[in-house]
C-alpha positions as a Markdown table, in Angstrom:
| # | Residue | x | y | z |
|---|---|---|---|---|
| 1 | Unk | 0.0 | 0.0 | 0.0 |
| 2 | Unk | 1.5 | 3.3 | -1.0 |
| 3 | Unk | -0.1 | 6.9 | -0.1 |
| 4 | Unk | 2.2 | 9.7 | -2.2 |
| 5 | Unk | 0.9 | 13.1 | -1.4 |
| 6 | Unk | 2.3 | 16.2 | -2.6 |
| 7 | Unk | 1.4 | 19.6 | -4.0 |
| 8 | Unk | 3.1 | 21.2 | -0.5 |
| 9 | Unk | 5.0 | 24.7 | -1.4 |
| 10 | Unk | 5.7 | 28.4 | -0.1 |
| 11 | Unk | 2.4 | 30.5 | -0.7 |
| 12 | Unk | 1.4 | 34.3 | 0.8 |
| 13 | Unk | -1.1 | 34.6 | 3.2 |
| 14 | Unk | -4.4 | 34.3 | 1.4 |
| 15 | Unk | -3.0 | 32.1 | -1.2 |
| 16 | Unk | -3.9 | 28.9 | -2.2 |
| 17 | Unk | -2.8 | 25.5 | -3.2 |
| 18 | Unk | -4.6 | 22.0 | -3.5 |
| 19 | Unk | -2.9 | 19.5 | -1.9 |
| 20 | Unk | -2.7 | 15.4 | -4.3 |
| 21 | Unk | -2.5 | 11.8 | -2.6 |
| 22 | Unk | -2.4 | 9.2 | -4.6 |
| 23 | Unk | -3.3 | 5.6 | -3.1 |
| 24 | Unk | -2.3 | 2.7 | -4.5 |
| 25 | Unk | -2.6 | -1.3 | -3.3 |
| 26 | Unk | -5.8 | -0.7 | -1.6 |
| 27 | Unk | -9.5 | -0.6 | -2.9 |
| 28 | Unk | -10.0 | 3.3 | -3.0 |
| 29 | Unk | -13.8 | 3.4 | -3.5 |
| 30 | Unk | -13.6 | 1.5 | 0.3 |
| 31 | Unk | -11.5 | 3.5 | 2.1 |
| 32 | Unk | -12.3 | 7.1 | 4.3 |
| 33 | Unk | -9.3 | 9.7 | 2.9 |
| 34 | Unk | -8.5 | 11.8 | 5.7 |
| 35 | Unk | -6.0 | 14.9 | 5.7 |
| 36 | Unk | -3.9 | 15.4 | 9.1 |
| 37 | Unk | -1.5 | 18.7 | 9.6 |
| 38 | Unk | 1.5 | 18.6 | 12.3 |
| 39 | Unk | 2.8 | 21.8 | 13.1 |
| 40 | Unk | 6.1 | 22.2 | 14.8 |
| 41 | Unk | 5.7 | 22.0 | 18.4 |
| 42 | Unk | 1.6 | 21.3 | 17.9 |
| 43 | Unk | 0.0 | 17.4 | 18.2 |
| 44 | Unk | -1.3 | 16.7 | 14.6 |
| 45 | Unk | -4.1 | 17.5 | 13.7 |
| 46 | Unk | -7.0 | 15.9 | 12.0 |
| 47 | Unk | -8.1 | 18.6 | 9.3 |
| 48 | Unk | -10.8 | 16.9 | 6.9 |
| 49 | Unk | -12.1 | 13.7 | 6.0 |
| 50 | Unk | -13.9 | 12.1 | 2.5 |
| 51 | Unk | -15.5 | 9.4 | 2.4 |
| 52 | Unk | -16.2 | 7.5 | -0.8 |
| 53 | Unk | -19.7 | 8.6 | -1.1 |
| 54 | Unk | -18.7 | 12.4 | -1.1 |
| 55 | Unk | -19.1 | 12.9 | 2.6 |
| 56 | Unk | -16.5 | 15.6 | 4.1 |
| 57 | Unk | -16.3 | 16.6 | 7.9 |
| 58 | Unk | -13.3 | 19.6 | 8.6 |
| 59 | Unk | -11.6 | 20.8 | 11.4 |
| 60 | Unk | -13.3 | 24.4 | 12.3 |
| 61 | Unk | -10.0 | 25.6 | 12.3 |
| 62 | Unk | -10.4 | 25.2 | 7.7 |
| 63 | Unk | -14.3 | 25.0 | 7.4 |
| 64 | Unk | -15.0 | 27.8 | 4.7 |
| 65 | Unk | -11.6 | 28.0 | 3.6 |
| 66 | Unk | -10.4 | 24.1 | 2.9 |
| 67 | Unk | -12.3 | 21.3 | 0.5 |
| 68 | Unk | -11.3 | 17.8 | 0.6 |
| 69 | Unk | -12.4 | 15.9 | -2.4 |
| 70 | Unk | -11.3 | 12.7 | -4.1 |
| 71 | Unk | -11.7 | 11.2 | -7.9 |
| 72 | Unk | -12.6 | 7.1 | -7.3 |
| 73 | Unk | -11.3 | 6.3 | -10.7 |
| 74 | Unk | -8.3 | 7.8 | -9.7 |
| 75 | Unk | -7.6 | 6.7 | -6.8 |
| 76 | Unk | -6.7 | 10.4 | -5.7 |
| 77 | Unk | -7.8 | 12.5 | -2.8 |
| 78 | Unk | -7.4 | 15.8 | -2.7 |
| 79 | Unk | -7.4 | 18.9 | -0.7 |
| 80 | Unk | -7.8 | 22.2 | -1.8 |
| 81 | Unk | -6.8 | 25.1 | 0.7 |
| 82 | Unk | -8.1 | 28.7 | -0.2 |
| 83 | Unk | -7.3 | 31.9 | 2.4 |
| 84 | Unk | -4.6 | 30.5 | 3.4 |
| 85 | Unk | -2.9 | 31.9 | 6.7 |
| 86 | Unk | 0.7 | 31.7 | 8.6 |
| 87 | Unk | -1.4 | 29.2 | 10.9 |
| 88 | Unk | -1.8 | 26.9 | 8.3 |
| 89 | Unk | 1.7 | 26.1 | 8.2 |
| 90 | Unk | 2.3 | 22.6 | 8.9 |
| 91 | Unk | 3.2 | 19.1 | 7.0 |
| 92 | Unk | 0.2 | 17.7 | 5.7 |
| 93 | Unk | -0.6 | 13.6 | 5.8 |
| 94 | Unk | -2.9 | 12.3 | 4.0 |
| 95 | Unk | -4.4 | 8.9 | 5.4 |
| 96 | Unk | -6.6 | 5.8 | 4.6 |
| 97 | Unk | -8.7 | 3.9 | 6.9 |
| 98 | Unk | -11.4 | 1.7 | 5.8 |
| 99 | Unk | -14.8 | 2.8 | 6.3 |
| 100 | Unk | -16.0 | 0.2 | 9.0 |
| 101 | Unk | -13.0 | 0.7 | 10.9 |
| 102 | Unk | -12.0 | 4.0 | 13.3 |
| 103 | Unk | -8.0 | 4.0 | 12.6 |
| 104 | Unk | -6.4 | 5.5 | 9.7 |
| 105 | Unk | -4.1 | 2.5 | 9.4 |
| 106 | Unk | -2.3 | 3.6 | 6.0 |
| 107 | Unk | 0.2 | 7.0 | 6.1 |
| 108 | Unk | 1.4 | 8.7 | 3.3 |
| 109 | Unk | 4.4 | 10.6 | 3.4 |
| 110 | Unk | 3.8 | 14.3 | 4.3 |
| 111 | Unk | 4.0 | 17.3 | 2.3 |
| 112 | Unk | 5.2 | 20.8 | 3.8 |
| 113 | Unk | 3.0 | 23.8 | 3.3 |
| 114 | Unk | 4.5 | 26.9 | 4.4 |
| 115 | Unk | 2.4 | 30.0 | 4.5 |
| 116 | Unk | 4.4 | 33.4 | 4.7 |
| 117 | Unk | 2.8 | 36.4 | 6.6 |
């Protein structure tokens, strides 16, 4: 099972970028996608979830500003980050858990996102 995210960079405050992880080994269509964020110094942070029927949950922290989506026949998930701020700044994981069990279980690899003030 591989999870390879990426689409991290350097953006301005109130920037955007969208955020790619690409699953392979494991049945996509049966799997929750979630996005995570670790700051330094901060525990990580859950910041949305997809599941495969199109149902997203966010961290208040991103609601309004963040979308998590994914394409089934891809395999992808994605996250797309609008108004970004300096507090956003982290290394992003995207995860897989299957959707009957509670633990994301499959890690992909982390992507920094840097957001300059």
């Amino acid at each position: 099972v591989q999870l390879q995210a990426s689409g991290g960079g350097l953006v301005q405050a109130g920037g955007s970028l969208r955020l790619s992880c690409a699953a392979s080994g494991i049945i996509f269509s049966a799997y929750t996608m979630g996005w995570y964020r670790q700051a330094p110094g901060k525990q990580r942070e859950l910041v949305a979830t997809s599941t495969s029927g199109g149902t997203t949950t966010y961290a208040d922290s991103v609601k309004g500003r963040f979308t998590a989506s994914r394409d089934n026949a891809k395999n992808t998930a994605y996250l797309q980050m609008n108004s970004l701020k300096p507090e956003d700044t982290a290394v992003y994981y995207c995860a897989a858990r299957r959707q009957d069990l509670r633990v994301y279980n499959y890690w992909g690899q982390g992507t920094q996102v840097t957001v300059s003030s």
